[in-house]
N, CA, C, O and CB atoms as a CASP TS submission, in Angstrom:
PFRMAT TS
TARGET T0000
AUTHOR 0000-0000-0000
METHOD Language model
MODEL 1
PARENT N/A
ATOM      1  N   UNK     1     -85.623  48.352 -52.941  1.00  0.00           N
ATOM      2  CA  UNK     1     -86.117  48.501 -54.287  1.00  0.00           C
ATOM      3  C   UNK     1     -86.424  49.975 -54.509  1.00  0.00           C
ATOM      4  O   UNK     1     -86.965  50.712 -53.685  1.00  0.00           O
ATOM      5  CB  UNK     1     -87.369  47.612 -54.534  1.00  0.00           C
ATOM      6  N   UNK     2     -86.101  50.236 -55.456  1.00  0.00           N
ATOM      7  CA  UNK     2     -86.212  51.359 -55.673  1.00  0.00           C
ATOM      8  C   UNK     2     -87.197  52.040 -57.023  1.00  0.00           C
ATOM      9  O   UNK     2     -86.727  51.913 -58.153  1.00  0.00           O
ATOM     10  CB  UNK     2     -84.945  51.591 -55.667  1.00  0.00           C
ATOM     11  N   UNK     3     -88.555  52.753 -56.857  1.00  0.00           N
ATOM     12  CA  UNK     3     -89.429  52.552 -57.901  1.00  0.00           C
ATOM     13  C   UNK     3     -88.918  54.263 -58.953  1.00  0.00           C
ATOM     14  O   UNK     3     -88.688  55.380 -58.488  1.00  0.00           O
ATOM     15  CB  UNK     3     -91.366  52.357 -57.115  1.00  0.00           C
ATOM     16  N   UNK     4     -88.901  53.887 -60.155  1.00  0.00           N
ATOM     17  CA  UNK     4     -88.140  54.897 -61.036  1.00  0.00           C
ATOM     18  C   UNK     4     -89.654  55.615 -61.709  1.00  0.00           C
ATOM     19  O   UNK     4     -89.614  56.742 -62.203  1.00  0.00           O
ATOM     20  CB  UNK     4     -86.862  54.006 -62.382  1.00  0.00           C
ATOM     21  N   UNK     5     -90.838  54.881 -61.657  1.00  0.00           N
ATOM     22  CA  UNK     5     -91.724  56.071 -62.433  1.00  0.00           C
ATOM     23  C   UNK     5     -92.925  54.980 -62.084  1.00  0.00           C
ATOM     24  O   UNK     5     -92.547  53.874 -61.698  1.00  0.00           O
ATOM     25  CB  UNK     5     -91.327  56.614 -64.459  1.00  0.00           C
ATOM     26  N   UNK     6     -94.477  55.250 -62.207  1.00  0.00           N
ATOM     27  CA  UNK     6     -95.784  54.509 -62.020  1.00  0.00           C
ATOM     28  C   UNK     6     -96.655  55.018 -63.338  1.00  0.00           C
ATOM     29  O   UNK     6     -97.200  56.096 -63.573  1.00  0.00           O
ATOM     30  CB  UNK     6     -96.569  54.912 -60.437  1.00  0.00           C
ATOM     31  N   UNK     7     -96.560  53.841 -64.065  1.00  0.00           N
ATOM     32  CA  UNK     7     -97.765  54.231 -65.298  1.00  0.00           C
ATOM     33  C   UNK     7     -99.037  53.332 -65.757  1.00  0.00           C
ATOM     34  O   UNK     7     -99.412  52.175 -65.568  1.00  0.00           O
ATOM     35  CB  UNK     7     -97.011  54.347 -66.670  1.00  0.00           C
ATOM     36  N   UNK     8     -99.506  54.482 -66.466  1.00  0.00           N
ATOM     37  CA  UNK     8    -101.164  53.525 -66.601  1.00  0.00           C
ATOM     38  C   UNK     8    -100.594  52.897 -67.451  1.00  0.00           C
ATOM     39  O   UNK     8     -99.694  53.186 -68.240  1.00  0.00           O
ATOM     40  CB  UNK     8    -102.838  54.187 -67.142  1.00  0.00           C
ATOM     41  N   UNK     9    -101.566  51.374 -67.120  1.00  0.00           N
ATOM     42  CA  UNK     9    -101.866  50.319 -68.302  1.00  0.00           C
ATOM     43  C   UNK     9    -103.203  49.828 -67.987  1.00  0.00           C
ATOM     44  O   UNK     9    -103.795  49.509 -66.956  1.00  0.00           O
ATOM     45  CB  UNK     9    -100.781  49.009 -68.409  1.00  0.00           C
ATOM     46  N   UNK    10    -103.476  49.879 -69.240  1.00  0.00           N
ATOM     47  CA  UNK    10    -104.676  49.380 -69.259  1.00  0.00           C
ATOM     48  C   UNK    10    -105.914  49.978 -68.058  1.00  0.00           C
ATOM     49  O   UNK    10    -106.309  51.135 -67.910  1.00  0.00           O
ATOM     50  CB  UNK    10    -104.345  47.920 -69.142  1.00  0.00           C
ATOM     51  N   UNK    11    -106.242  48.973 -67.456  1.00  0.00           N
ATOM     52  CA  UNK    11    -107.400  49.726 -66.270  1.00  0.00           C
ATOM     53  C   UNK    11    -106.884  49.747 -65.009  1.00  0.00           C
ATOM     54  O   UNK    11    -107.695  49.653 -64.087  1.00  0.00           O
ATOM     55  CB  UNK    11    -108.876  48.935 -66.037  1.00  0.00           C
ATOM     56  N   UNK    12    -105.383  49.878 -64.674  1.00  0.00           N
ATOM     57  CA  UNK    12    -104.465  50.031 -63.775  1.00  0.00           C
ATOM     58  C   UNK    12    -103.119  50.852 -63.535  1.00  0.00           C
ATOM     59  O   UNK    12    -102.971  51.983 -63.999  1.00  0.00           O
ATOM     60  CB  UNK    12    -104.263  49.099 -63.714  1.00  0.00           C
ATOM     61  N   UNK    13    -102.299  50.300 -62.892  1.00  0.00           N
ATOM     62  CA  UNK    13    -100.884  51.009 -63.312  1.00  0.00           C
ATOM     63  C   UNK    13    -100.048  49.997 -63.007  1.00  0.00           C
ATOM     64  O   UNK    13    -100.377  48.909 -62.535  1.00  0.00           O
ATOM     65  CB  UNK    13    -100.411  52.417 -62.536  1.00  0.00           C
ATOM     66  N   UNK    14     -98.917  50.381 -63.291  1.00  0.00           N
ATOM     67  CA  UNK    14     -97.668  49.372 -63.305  1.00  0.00           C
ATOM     68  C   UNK    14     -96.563  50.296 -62.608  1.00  0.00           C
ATOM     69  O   UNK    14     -96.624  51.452 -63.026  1.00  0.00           O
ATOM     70  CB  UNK    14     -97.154  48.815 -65.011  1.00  0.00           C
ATOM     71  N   UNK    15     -95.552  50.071 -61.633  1.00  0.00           N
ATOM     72  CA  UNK    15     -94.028  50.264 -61.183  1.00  0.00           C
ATOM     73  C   UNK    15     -93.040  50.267 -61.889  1.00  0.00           C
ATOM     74  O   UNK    15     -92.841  49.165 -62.400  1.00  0.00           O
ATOM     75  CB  UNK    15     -93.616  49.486 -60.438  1.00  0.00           C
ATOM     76  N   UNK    16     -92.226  51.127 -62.183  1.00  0.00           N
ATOM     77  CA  UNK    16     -91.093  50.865 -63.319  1.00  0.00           C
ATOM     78  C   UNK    16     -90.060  50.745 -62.032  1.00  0.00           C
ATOM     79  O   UNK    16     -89.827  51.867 -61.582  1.00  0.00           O
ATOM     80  CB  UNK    16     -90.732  52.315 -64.738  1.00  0.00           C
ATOM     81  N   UNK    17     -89.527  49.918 -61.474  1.00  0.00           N
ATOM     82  CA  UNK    17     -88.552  49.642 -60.915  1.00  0.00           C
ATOM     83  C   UNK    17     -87.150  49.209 -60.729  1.00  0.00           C
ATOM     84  O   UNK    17     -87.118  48.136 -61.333  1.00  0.00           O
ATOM     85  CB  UNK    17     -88.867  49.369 -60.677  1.00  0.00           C
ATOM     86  N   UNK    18     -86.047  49.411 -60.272  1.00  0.00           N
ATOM     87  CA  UNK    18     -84.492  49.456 -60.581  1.00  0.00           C
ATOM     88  C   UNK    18     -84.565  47.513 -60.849  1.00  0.00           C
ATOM     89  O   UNK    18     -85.346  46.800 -60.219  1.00  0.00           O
ATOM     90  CB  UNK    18     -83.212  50.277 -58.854  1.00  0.00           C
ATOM     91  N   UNK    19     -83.831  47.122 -61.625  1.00  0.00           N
ATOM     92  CA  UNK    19     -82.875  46.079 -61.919  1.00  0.00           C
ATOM     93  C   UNK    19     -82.138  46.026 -60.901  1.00  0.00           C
ATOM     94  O   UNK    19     -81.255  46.880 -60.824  1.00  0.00           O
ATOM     95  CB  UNK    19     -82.103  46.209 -63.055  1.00  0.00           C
ATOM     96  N   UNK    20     -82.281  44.891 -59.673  1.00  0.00           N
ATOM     97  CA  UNK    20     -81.133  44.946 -58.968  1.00  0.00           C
ATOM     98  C   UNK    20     -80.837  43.472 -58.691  1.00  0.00           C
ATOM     99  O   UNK    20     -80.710  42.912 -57.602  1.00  0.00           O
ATOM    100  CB  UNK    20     -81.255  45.837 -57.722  1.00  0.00           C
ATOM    101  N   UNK    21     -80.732  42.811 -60.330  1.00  0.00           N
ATOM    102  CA  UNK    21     -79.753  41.553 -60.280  1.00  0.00           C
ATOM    103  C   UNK    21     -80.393  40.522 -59.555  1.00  0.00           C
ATOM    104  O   UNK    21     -79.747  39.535 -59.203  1.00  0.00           O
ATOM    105  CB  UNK    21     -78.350  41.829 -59.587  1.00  0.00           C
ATOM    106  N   UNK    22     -81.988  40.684 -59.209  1.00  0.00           N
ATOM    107  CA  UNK    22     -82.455  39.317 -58.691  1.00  0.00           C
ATOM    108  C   UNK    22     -82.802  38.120 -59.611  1.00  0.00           C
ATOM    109  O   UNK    22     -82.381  38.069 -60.767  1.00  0.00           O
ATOM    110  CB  UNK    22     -83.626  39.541 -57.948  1.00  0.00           C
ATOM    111  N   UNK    23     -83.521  37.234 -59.108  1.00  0.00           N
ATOM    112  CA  UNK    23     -84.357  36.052 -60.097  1.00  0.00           C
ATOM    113  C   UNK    23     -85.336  35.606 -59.092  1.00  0.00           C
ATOM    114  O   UNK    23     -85.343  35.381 -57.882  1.00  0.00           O
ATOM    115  CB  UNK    23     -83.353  34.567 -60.744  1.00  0.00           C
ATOM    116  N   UNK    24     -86.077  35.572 -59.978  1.00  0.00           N
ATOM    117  CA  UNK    24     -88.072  35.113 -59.502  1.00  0.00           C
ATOM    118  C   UNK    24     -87.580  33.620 -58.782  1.00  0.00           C
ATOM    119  O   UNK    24     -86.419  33.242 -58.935  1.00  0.00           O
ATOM    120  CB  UNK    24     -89.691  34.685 -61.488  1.00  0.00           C
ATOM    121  N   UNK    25     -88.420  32.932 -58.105  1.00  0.00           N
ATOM    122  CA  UNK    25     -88.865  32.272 -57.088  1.00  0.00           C
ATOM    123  C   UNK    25     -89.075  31.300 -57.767  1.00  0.00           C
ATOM    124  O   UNK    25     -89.142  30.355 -56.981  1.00  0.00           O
ATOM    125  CB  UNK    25     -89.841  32.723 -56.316  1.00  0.00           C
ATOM    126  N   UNK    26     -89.271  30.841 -59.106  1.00  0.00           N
ATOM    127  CA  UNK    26     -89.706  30.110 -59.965  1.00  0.00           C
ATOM    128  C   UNK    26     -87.970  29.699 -60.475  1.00  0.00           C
ATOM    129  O   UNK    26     -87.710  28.543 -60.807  1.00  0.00           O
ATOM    130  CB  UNK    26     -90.903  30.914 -61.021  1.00  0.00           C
ATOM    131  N   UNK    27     -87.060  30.618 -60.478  1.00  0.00           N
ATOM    132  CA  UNK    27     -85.819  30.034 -61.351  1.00  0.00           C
ATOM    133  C   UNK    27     -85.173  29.531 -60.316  1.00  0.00           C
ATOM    134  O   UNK    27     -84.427  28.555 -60.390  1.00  0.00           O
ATOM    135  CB  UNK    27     -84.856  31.052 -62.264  1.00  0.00           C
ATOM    136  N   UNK    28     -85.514  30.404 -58.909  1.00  0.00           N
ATOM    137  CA  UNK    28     -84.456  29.960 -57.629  1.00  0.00           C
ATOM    138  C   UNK    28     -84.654  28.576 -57.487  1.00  0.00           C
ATOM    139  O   UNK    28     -83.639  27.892 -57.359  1.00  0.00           O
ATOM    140  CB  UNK    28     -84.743  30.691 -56.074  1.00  0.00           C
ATOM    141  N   UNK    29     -85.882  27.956 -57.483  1.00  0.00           N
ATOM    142  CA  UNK    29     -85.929  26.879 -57.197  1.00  0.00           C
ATOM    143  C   UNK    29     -85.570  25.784 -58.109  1.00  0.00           C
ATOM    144  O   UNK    29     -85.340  24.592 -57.906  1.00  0.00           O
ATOM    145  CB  UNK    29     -86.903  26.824 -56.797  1.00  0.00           C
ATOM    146  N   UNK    30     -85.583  26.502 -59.155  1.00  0.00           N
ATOM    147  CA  UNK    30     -85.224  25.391 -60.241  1.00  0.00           C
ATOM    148  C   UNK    30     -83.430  25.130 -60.378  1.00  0.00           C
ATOM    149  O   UNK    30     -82.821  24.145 -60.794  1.00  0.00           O
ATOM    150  CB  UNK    30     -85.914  26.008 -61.893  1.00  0.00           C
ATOM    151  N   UNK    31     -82.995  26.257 -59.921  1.00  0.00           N
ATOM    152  CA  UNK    31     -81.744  26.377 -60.046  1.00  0.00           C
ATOM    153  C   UNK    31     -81.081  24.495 -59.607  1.00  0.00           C
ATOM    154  O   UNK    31     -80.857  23.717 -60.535  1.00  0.00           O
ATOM    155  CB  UNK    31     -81.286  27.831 -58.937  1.00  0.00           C
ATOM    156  N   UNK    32     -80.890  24.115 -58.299  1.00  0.00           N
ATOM    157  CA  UNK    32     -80.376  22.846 -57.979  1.00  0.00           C
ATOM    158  C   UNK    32     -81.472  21.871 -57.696  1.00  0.00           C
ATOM    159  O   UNK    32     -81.462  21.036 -56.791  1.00  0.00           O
ATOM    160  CB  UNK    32     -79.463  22.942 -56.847  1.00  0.00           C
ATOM    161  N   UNK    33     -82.537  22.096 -58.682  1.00  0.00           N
ATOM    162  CA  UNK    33     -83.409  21.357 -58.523  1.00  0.00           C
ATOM    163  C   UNK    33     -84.517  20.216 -57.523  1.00  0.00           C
ATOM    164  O   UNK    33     -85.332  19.298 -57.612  1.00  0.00           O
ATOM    165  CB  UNK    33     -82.980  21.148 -59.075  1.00  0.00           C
ATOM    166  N   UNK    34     -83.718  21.208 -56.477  1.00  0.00           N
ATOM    167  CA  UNK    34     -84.381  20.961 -55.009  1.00  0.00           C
ATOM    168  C   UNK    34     -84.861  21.344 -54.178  1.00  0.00           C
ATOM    169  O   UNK    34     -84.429  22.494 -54.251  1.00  0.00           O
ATOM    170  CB  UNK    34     -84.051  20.704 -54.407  1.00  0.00           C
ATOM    171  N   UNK    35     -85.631  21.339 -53.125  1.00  0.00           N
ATOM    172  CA  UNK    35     -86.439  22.507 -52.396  1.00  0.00           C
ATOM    173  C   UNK    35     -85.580  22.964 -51.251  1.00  0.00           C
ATOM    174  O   UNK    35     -84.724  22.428 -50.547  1.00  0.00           O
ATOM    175  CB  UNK    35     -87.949  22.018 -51.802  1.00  0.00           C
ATOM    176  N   UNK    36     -86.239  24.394 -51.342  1.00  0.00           N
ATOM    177  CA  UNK    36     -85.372  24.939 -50.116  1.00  0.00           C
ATOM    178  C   UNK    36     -85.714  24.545 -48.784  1.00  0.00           C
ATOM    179  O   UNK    36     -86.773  24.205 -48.254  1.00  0.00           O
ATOM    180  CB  UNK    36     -85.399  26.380 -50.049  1.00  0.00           C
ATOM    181  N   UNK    37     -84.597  24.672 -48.404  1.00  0.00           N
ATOM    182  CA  UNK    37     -84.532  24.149 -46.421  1.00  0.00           C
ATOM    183  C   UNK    37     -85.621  24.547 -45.755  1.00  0.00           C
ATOM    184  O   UNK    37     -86.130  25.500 -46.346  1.00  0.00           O
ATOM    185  CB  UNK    37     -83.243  24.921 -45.337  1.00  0.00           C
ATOM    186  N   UNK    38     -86.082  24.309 -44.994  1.00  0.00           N
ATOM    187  CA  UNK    38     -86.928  24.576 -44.205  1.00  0.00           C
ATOM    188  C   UNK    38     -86.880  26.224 -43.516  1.00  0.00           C
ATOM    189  O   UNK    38     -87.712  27.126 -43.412  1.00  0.00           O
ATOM    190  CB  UNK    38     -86.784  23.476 -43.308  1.00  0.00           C
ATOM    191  N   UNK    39     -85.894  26.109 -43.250  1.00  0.00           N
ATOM    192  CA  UNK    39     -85.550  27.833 -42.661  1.00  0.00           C
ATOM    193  C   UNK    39     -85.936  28.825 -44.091  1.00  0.00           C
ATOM    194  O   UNK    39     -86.928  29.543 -44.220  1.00  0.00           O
ATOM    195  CB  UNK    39     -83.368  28.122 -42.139  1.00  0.00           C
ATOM    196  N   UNK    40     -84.868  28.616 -45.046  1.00  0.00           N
ATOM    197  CA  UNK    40     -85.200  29.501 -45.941  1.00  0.00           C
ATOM    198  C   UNK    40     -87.086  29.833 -46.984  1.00  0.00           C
ATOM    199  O   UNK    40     -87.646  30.762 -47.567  1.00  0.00           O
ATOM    200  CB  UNK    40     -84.004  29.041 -46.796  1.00  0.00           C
ATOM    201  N   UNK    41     -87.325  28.536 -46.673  1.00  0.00           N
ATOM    202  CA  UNK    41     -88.885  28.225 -46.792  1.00  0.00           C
ATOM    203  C   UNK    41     -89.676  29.597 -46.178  1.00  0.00           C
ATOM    204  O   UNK    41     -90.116  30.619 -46.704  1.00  0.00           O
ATOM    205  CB  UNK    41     -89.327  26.693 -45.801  1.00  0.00           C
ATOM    206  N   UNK    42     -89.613  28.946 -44.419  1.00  0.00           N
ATOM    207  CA  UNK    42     -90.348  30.226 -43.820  1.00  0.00           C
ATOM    208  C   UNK    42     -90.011  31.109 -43.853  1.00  0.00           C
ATOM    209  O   UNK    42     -90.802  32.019 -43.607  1.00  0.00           O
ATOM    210  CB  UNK    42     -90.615  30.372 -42.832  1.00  0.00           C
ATOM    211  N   UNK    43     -88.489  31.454 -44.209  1.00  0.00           N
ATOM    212  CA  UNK    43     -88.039  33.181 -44.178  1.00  0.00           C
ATOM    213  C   UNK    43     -88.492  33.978 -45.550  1.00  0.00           C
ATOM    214  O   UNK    43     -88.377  35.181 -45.783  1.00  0.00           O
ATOM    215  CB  UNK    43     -86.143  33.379 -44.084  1.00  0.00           C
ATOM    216  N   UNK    44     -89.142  32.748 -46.541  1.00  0.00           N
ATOM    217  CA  UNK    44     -89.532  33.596 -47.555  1.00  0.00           C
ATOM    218  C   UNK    44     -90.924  33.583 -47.765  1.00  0.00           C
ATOM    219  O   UNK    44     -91.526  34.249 -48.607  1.00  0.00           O
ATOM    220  CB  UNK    44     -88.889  33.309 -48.710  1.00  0.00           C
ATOM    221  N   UNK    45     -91.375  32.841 -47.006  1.00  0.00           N
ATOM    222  CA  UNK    45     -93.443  33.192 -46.399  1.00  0.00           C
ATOM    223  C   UNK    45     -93.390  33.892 -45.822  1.00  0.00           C
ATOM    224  O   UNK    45     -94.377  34.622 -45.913  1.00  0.00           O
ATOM    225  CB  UNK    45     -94.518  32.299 -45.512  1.00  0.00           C
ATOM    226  N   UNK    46     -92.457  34.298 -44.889  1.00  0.00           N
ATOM    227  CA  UNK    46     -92.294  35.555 -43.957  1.00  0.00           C
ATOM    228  C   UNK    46     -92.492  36.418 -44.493  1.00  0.00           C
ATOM    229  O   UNK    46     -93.530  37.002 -44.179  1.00  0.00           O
ATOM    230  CB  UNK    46     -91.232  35.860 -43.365  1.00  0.00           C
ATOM    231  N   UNK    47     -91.699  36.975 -45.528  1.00  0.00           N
ATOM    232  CA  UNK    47     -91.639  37.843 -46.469  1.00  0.00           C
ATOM    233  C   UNK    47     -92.246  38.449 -47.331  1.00  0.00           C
ATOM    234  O   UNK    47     -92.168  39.663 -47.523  1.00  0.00           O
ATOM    235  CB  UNK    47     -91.173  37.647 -46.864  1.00  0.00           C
ATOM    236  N   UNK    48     -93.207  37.331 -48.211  1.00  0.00           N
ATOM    237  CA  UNK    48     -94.369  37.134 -48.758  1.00  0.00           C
ATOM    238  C   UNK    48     -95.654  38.052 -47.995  1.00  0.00           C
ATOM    239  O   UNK    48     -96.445  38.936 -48.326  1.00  0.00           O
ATOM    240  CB  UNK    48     -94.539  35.598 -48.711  1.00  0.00           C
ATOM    241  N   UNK    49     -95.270  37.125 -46.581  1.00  0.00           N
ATOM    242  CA  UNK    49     -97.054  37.850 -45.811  1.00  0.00           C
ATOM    243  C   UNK    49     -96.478  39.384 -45.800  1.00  0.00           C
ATOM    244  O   UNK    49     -97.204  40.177 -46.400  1.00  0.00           O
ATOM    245  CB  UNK    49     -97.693  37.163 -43.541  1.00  0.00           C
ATOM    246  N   UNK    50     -95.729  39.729 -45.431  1.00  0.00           N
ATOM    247  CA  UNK    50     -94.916  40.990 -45.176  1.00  0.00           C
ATOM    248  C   UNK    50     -95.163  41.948 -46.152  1.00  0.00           C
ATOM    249  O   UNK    50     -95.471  43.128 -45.981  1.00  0.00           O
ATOM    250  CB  UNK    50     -93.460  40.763 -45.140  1.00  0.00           C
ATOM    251  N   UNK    51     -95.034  41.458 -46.988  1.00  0.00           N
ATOM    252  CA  UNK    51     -95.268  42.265 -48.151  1.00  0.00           C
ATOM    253  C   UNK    51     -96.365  42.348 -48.961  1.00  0.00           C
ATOM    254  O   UNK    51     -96.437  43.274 -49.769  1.00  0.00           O
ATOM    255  CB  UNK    51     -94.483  42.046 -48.878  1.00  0.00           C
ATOM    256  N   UNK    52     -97.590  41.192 -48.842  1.00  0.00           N
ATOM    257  CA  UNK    52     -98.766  40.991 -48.646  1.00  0.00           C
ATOM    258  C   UNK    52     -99.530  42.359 -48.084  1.00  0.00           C
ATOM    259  O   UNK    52    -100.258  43.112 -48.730  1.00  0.00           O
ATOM    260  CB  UNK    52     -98.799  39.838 -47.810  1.00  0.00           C
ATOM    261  N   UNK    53     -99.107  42.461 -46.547  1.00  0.00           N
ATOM    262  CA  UNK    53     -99.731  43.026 -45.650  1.00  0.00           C
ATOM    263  C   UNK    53     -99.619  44.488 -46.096  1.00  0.00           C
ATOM    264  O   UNK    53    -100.619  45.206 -46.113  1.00  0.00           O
ATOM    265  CB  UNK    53     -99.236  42.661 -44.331  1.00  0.00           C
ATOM    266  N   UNK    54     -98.274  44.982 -46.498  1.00  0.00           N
ATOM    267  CA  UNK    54     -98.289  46.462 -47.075  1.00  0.00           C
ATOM    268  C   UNK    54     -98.923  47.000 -47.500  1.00  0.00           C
ATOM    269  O   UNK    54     -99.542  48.012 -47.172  1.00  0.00           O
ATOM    270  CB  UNK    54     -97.769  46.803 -47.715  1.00  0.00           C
ATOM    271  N   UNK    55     -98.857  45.921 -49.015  1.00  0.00           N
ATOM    272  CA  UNK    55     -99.506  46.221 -50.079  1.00  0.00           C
ATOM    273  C   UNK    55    -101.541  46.078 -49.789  1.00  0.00           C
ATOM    274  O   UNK    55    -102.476  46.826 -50.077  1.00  0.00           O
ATOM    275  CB  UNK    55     -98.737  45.096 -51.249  1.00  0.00           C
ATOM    276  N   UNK    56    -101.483  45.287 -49.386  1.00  0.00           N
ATOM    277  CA  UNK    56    -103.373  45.303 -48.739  1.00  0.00           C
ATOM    278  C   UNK    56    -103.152  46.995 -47.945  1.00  0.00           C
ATOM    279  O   UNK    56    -103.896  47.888 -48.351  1.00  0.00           O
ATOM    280  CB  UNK    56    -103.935  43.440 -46.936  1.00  0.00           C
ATOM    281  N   UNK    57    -102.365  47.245 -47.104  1.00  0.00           N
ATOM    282  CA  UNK    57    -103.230  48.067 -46.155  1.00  0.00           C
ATOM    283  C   UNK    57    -102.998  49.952 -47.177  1.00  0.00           C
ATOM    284  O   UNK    57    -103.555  51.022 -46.932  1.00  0.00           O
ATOM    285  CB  UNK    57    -102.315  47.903 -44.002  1.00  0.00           C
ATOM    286  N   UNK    58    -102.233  49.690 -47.990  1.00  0.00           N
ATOM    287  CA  UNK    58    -102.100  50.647 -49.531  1.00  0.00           C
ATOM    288  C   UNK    58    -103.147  50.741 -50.663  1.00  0.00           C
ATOM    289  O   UNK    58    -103.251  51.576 -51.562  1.00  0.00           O
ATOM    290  CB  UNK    58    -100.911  50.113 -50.384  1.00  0.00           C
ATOM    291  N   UNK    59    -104.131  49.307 -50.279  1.00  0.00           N
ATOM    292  CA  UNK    59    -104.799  49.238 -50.898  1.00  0.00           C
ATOM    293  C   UNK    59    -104.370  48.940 -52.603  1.00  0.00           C
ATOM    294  O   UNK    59    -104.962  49.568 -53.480  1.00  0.00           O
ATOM    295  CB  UNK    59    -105.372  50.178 -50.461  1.00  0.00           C
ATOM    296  N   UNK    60    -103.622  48.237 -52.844  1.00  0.00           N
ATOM    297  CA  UNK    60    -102.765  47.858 -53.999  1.00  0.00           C
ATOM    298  C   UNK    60    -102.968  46.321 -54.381  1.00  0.00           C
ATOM    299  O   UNK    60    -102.378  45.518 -53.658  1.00  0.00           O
ATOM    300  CB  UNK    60    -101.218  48.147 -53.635  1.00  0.00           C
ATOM    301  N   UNK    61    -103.715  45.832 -55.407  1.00  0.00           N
ATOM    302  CA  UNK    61    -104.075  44.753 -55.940  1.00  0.00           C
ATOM    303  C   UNK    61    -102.929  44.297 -57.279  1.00  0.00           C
ATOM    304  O   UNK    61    -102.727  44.707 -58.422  1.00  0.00           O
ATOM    305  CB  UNK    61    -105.599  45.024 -56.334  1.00  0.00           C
ATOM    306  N   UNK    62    -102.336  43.191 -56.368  1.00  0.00           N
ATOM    307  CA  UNK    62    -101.318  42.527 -57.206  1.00  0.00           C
ATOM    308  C   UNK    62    -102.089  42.073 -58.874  1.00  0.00           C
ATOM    309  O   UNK    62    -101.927  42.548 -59.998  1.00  0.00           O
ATOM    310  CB  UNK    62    -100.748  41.030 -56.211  1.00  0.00           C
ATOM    311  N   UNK    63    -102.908  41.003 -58.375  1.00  0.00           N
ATOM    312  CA  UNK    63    -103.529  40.348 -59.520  1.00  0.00           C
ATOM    313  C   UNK    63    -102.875  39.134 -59.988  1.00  0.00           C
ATOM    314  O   UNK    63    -103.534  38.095 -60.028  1.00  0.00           O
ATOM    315  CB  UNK    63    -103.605  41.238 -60.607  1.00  0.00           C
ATOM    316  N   UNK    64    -101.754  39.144 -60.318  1.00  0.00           N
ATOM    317  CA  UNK    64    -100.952  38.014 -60.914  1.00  0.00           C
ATOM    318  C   UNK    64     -99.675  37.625 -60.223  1.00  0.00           C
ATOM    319  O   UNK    64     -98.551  37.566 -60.720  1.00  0.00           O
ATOM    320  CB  UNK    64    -100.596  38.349 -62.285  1.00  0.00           C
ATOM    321  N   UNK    65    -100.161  37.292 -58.611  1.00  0.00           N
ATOM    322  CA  UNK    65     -99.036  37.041 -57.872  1.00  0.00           C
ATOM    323  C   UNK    65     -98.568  35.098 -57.943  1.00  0.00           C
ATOM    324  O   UNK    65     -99.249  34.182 -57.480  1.00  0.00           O
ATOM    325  CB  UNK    65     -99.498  37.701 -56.208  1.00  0.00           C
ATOM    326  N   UNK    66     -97.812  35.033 -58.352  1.00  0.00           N
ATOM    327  CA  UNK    66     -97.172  34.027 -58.745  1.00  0.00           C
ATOM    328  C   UNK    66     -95.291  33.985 -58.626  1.00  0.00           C
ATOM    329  O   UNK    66     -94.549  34.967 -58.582  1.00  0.00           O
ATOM    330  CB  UNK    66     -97.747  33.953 -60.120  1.00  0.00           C
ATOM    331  N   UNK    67     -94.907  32.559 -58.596  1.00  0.00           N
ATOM    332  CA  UNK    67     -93.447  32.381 -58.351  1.00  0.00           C
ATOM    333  C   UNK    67     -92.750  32.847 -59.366  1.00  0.00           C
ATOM    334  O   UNK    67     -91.574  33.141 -59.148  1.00  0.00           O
ATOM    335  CB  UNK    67     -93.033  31.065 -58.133  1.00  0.00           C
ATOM    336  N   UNK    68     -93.262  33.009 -60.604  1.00  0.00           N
ATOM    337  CA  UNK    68     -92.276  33.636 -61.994  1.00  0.00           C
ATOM    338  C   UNK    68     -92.395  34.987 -61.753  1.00  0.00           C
ATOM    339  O   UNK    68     -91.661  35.657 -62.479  1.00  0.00           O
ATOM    340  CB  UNK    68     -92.834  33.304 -63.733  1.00  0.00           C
ATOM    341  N   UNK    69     -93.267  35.796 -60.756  1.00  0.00           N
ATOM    342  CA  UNK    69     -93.802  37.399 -60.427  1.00  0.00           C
ATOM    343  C   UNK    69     -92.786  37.467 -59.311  1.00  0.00           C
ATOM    344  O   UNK    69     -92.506  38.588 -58.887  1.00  0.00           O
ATOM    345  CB  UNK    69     -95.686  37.731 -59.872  1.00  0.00           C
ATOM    346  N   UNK    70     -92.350  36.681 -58.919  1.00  0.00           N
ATOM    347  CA  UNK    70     -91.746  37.048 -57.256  1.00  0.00           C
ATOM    348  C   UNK    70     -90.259  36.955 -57.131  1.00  0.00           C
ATOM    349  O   UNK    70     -89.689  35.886 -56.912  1.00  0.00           O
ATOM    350  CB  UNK    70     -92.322  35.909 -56.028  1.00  0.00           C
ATOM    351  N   UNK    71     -89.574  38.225 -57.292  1.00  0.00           N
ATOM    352  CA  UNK    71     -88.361  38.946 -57.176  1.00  0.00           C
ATOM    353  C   UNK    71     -87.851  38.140 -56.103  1.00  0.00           C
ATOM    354  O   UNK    71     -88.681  37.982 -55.207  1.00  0.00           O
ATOM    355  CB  UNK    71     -88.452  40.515 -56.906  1.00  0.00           C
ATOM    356  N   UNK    72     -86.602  37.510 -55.891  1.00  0.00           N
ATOM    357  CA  UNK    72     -85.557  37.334 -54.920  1.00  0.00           C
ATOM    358  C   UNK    72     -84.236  37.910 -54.672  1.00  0.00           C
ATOM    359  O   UNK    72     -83.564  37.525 -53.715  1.00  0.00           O
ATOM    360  CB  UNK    72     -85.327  36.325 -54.990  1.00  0.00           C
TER
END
């Protein structure tokens, strides 16, 4: 991912980041209307904590982390 500029909003800031053709976590699943496999499950909690952990030790407060928020 690649971040293109960081601006204030409001009592924070926001990432202006590249378009690179994903869909949120919320459409993936809706897509064949079934849940993902078990593997792909944990490889994307994996991911989650992973990126969790960054962002905590950056000291960076998501706020509105949710499946329609979460890039695939």
């Amino acid at each position: 991912m690649c971040v293109h500029a960081k601006e204030c909003q409001q009592n924070g800031y926001a990432l202006i980041v590249e378009d690179f053709g994903g869909m949120s976590l919320k459409e993936w699943t809706r897509q064949g209307e079934s849940l993902p496999n078990l593997i792909e499950f944990f490889q994307i909690a994996i991911d989650l904590s992973n990126t969790s952990d960054i962002l905590y030790r950056h000291r960076i407060i998501h706020k509105d982390i949710k499946p329609a928020n979460i890039c695939l």
